[in-house]
Residue, then its C-alpha position, 0 to 999 in steps of 0.5 A: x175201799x180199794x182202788x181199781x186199775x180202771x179209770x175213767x177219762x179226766x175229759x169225759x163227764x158223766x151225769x153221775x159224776x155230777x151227782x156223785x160230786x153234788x151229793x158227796x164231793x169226798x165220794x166223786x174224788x175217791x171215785x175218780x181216783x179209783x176207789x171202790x166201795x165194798x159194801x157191796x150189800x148195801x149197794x145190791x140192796x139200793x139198787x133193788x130198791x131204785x128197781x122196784x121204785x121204777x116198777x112201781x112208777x111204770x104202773x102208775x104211769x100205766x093206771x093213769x093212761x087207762x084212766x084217761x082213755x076210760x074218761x075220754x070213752x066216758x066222755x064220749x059216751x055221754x055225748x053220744x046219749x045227749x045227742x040221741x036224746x036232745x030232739 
C-alpha cells in the first residue's frame, strides 16, 4: 500500500467508513491515512461480483412482481367465474 495525496476530510463520515471501520479498524485507519491497496485484482474481481449479485437480485425483484400481478389477475379471474356461474 502506498499513500495517495488525497484525503478525505477528518468532519465527513461516510457510510463506508463505518463499515470499513467495523469490518477491519486497521483497514479504516490506513485508509484515512492515505493508503492505498494495490491488489487491484482482487478489488475488480469483488466488484464484478457485487455487480452480478445486483443483477441477479434486480431479476428476483422483477420475477416476484410478475408473479404478484399473475395472482392478482388469477385471483381475479376466478372471481369473475364464480360470479357468472353463481345464480
Amino acid at each position: 500500500m502506498t499513500r495517495s495525496s488525497r484525503q478525505s476530510s477528518p468532519t465527513v463520515i461516510r457510510a463506508s467508513e463505518i463499515g470499513r471501520w467495523v469490518y477491519c479498524e486497521r483497514a479504516w485507519w490506513m485508509a484515512a491515512q492515505g493508503y492505498q491497496n494495490h491488489n487491484r485484482a482482487a478489488l475488480q474481481h469483488g466488484l464484478d461480483a457485487h455487480e452480478q449479485h445486483a443483477q441477479q437480485v434486480a431479476g428476483a425483484h422483477r420475477t416476484q412482481t410478475y408473479a404478484l400481478i399473475f395472482l392478482a389477475m388469477g385471483v381475479l379471474l376466478l372471481l369473475a367465474a364464480f360470479l357468472v356461474v353463481s345464480p
